[in-house]
Each structure stands twice: as structure tokens, then as C-alpha cells.
C-alpha positions in Angstrom: 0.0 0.0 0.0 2.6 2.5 1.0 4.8 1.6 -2.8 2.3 3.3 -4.5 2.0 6.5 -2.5 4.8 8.5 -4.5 2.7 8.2 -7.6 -0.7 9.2 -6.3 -0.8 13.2 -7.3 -1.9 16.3 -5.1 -5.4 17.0 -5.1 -6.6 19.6 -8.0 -9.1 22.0 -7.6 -11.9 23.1 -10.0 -11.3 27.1 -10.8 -13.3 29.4 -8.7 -16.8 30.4 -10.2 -16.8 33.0 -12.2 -19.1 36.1 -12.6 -18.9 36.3 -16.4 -20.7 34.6 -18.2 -24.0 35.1 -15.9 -26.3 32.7 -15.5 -29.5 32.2 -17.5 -31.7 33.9 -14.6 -29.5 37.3 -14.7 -30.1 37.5 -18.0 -33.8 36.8 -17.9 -33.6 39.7 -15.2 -32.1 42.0 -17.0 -34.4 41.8 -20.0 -37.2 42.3 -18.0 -36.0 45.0 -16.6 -34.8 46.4 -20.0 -38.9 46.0 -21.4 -40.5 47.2 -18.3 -37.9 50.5 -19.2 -38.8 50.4 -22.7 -42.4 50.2 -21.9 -42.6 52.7 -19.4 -41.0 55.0 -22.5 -43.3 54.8 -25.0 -46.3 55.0 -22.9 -45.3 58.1 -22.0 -44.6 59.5 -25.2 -47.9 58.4 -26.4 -49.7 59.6 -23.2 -47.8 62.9 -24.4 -48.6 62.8 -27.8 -52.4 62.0 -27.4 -52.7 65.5 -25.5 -51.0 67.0 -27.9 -52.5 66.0 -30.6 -56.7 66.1 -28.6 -55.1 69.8 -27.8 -54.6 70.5 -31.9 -57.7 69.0 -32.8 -60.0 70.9 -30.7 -58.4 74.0 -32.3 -58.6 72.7 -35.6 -62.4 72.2 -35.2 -62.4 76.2 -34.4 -64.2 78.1 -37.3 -62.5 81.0 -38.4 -66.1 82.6 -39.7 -66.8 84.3 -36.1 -63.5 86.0 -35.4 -65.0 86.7 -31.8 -66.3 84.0 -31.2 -63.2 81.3 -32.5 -60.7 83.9 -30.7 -62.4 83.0 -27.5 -62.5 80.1 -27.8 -58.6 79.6 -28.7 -58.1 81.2 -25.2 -60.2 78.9 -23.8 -58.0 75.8 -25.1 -54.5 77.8 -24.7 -56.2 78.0 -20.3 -57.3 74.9 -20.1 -53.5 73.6 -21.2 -52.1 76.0 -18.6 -54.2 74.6 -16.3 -53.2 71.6 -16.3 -49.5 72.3 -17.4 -48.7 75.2 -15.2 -50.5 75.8 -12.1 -49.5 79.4 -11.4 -50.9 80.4 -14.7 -54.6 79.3 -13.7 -54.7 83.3 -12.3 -53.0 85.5 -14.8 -55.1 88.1 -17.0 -54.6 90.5 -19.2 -51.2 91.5 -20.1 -49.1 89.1 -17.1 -50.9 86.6 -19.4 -49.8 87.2 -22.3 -46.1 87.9 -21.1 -46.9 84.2 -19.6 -47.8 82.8 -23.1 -44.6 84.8 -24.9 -42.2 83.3 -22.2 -43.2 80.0 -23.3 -42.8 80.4 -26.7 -40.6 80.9 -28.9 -42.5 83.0 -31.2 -43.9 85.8 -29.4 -47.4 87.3 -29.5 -47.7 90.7 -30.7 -50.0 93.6 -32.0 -53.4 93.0 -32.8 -53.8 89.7 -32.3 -52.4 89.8 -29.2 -55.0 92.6 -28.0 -57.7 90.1 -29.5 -56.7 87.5 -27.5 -57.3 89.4 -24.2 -60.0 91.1 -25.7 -62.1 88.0 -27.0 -63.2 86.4 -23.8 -64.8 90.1 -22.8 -66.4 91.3 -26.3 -70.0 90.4 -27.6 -70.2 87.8 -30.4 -71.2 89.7 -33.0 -68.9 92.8 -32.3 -66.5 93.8 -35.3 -63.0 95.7 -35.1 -60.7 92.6 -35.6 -59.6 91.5 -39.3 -59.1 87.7 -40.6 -55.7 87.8 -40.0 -55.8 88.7 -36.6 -57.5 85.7 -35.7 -55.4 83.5 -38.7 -52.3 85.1 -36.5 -53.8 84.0 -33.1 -54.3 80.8 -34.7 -51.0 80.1 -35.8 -49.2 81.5 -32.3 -51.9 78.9 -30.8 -50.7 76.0 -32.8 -47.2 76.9 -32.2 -47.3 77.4 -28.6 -49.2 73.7 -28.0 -46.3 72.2 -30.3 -43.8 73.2 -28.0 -45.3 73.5 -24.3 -47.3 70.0 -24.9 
């Protein structure tokens, strides 16, 4: 028994476990953690998208035939954004308003159709002193300003 001792070897040990490769379950992990990521993305950008685009098509249904009457009604949608957006802005009238609207844009609000949209609100439907393009100008800073605050 002892005569054969010199040939028996040491013992060998495996190699330590290694962290690379991971197993199958870290991968599966990370995956789902990757989707749930990915999902939680794009429901936000359609969440943020469906305002914006609810927001543009209640000003598209706005007829331009009652200048009065659409202006008002633009300033109606362009609160009811703030609202919800920007709480401060829920009290502003008249011109800390409209300096409110211009600092959130980057095309600013000026001249007549400025003055018709803190006039609209206050004048009676069928009144007249307000051209076409006043409310075509209103309409545009409108569809602007939703594009880049929604």
C-alpha cells in the first residue's frame, strides 16, 4: 500500500466560479428589466402625444367665420392647457398673461392679435374691429405654442 504512495498526485481544484458569463436567470432579469424600461417610454410619449395631438384638434375644429367667437375660444384651449400644465398660470389676465404665453414660446405674440386675445373672452359675439388675419395670426401662435409646451 505505501509503494504506490509516490505516484498518487496532489489534489486539484476546479477554478473558482466566475461572474462572467452570468447565469440564465440574470439574463432573464435584466431583460425584463430592459422591457418594463422600454415600456414605461413609449407610454409616456404616447400619453404625451395624445394631449397634444386632442389639444390641436379641438383647435382645428375652431371656425374662423366668427372671429370673436373662434378667438375666444382659442383662449379657452390655450387655459385649459395652462391649467393643467402650469398651475401658477390658472390666475393671470390681461397682459401678465400674455407675457406668460410669450415666455413660453418661442414666437412671441404681438399687436393686434395679441389685443384680440385678451379682448375675445370680454367682447360680444357679433362685435367687429378685428380683421381675418388677426384671428389666422392667433391661430397660428396657438398651434405653435401647444407644439412646443405639450
Amino acid at each position: 500500500m505505501n509503494e504506490n504512495l509516490p505516484e498518487l498526485r496532489d489534489i486539484h481544484l476546479p477554478d473558482g466560479v466566475s461572474a462572467w458569463p452570468p447565469a440564465y436567470g440574470w439574463w432573464v432579469i435584466l431583460l425584463g428589466i430592459v422591457a418594463v424600461v422600454i415600456l414605461v417610454e413609449l407610454v409616456t410619449v404616447i400619453r404625451r402625444k395624445s394631449k397634444k395631438l386632442y389639444a390641436l384638434h379641438l383647435l382645428k375644429g375652431i371656425h374662423c367665420n366668427n372671429s370673436i367667437r373662434s378667438a375666444a375660444d382659442m383662449s379657452a384651449i390655450l387655459r385649459r392647457i395652462c391649467v393643467y400644465k402650469y398651475k401658477e398660470a390658472a390666475v393671470l389676465m390681461g397682459k401678465e398673461w400674455l407675457s406668460f404665453l410669450n415666455e413660453h414660446s418661442k414666437h412671441k405674440l404681438e399687436g393686434k392679435a395679441a389685443q384680440l386675445l385678451l379682448d375675445a373672452p370680454y367682447i360680444q359675439p357679433g362685435a367687429k374691429g378685428y380683421r381675418t388675419e388677426d384671428v389666422a395670426a392667433l391661430r397660428l401662435f396657438c398651434q405653435q405654442w401647444i407644439g412646443e409646451n405639450l
